[in-house]
N, C-alpha and C positions, 0 to 999 in steps of 0.2 A: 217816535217809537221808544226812544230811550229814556223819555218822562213818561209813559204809560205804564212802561217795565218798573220803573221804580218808585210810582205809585202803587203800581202792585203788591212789590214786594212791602212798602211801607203799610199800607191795608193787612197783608195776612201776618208781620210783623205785630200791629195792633190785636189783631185777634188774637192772635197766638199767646201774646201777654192777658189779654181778657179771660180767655180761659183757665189760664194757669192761677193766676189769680184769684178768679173764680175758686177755683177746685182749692185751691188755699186756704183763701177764707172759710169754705164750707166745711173742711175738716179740723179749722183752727176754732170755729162756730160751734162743732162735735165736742169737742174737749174742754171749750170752758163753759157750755150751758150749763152746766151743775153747779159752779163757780156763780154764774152771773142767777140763776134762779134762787141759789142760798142767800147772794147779796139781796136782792129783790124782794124775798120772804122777809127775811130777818127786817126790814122797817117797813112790812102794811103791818095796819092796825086790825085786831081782832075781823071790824068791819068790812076791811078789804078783800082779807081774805074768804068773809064768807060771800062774798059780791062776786059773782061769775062773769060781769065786765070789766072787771081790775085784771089786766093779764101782767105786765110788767111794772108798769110806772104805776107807785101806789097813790093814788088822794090824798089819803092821811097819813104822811109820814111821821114815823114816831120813834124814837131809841128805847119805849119802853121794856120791848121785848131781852134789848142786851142786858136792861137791871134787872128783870127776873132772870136770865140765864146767869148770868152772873152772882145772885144769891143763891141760887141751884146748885151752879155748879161749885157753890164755897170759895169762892175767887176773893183772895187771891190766896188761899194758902195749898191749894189744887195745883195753881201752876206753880209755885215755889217747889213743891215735890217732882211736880215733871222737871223743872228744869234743874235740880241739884239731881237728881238721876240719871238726866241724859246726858248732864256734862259730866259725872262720875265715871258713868259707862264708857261714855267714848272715849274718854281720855284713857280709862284701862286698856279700851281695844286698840287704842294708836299704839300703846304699849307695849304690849304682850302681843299680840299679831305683829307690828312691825319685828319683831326680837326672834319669833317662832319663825315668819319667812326670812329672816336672815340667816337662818338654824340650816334652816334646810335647802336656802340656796348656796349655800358654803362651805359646808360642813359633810364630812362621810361617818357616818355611825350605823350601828346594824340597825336592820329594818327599816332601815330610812323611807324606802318607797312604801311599805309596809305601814308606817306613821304616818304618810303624807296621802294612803287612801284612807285611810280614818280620818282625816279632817275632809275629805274631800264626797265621803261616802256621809258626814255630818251636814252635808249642803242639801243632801236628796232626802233623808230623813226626816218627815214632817215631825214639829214641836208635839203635835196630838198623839203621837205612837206610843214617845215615853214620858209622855209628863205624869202618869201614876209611878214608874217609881221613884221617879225627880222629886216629887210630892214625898214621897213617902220617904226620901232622905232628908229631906229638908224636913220634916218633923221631927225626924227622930236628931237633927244639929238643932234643934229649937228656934229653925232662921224665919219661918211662917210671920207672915205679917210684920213683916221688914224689909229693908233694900237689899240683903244679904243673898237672895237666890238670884238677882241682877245686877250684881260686882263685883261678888265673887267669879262666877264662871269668865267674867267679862275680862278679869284679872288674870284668868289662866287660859285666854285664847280662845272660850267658846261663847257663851253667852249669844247673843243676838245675831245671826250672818257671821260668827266668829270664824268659821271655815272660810267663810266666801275672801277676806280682809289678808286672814295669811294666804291663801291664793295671790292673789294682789303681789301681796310685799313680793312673797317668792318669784314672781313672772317676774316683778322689776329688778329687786338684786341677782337676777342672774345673767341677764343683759350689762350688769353694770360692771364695767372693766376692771377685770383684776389688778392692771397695773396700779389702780390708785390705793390697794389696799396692802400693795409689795411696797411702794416707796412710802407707806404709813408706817409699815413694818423694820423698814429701812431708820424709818427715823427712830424707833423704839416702842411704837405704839404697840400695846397690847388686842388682846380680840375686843374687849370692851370698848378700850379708848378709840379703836378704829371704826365701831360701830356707832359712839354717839359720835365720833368727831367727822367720819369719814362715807360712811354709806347712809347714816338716816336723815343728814343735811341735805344733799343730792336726792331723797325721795319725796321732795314737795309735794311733787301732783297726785301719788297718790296718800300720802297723805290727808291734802284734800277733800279726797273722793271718799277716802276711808271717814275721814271727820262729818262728812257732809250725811253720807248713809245710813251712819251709825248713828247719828243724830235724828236724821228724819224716823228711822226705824223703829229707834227707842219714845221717841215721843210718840209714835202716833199707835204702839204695840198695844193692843187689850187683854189679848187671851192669856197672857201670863199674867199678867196684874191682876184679872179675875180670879185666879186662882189660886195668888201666894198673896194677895194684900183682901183685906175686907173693904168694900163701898163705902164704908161710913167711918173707917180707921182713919185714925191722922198723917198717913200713909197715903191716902187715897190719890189719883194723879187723873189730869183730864181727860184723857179719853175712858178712861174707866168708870166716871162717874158720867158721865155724858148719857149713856143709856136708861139711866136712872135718874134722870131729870125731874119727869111726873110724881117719884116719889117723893123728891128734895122737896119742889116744889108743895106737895100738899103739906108737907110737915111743915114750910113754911106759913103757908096758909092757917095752920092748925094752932101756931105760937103768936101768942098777943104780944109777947114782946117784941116780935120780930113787927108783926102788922103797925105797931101801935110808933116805929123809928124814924122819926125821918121824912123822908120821903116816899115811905115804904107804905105812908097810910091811905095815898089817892089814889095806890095802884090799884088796877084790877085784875089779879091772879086767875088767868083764863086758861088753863095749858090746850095752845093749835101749833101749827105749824109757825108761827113767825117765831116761837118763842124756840123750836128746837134749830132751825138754820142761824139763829141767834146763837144760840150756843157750840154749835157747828161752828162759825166762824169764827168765835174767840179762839174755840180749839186748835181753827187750824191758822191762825192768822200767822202766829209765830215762825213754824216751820216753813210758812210761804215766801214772808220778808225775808228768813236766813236764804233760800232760796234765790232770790230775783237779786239781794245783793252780791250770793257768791258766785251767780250763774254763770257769767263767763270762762272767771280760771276753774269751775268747775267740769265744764264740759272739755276744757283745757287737758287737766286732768283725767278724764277718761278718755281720752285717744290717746294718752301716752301710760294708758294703766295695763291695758292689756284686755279691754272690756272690746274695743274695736279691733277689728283686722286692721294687719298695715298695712 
């Protein structure tokens, strides 16, 4: 009787894992078929993809797709610009956000809650609202078609989720025990010295999470690029030109010196679908690997940022 029972229970034991599993994998299956359909495109060759028996696994595997996305996309001086603008940016908003939530978790000055719904009421604000007269001051500082309307604002607290980041700081330094900033005070430390010496060492995590968002945010951001930088400027950054693939692409097509280079002469400049998941994945390749390396103490860092209940 006693081994039936515990047969039993080892039986619905198993199921119970099978299913949970089950129901796992089919919403962990949800979330990366776009991920594994992009990788799968980006190497069939022209012929695969017009084959309606090719569903995943190509026949003809090929990387030609990532050299035309890669001369499309102007690579590599496309990602030199994303990446000296995303590490400008974020490094501004570690800056000026952690400084602005230390303002206002510590400090009493008039309007205080008055200034801290204005950043807070810049979270609900969509970028579409006021990007005509954002535009129309940025023409008249002559910043148009430069990095200047994204490190400047970045510098002074707004720019990108720049609301969202002094939230953050604020929720954390004001948890943070005043004793450690009375016996800083004790020792002679000033407001400054105690802020880089004593409260912005102790905000690691979010830190982090601010590095990590403001990173993924700013690279993978379009809509303002489209409208403060030109397509074709040497300014240009990858997701921006990404949409404009088909056109890179024919002007390459269109120039003998480009056709006549290299390697450049046995290709076949077809633009389908392998060539744009091709260029998809260069795009996002970056912000993925900072991801999967920092993924740990990043999620670290959001249960103690104040994004989770405790």
């Amino acid at each position: 009787m006693l081994n039936a029972k515990k047969v039993k229970n080892t039986v619905v034991f198993i199921i119970g894992k099978f299913i949970l599993y089950f129901i796992l994998v089919s919403f962990a299956f949800v979330f990366l078929y776009p991920y594994i359909y992009m990788l799968t495109m980006s190497v069939k060759s022209y012929g695969d993809i017009m084959n309606i028996t090719v569903k995943w696994l190509p026949r003809d595997f090929t990387l030609s797709n990532y050299k035309i996305a890669l001369m499309a996309l102007n690579f590599p001086r496309s990602a030199i610009n994303s990446v000296l603008l995303t590490s400008i940016a974020t490094i501004a908003h570690l800056i000026s956000c952690s400084f602005i939530g230390y303002g206002f978790a510590r400090f009493r000055f008039i309007f205080r809650g008055f200034w801290f719904a204005v950043v807070l009421i810049s979270l609900v604000i969509p970028i579409q609202t006021i990007i005509i007269p954002q535009y129309i001051n940025y023409v008249s500082f002559k910043m148009i078609d430069s990095y200047l309307p994204f490190i400047i604002p970045s510098f002074l607290g707004y720019g990108l989720r720049g609301g969202l980041f002094i939230f953050l700081f604020r929720q954390y330094f004001m948890r943070l025990p005043k004793s450690l900033e009375e016996a800083a005070a004790i020792d002679g430390c000033g407001i400054i010295k105690t802020f880089f010496k004593i409260a912005l060492p102790t905000a690691g995590p979010i830190i982090l999470v601010t590095l990590v968002l403001s990173m993924v945010w700013h690279w993978n951001d379009y809509y303002e690029p489209s409208i403060y930088l030109s397509a074709n400027s040497k300014f240009a950054l990858l997701p921006q030109i990404l949409p404009s693939m088909y056109i890179m692409i024919e002007n390459i097509k269109s120039s003998p010196e480009l056709m006549s280079a290299g390697w450049m002469s046995d290709m076949k400049f077809k633009f389908h679908e392998g060539v744009i998941m091709a260029g998809t994945a260069v795009a996002t390749f970056p912000v993925l690997f900072a991801y999967l390396f920092l993924q740990r103490k990043f999620m670290q860092g959001v249960e103690r940022s104040g994004l989770t209940g405790e």
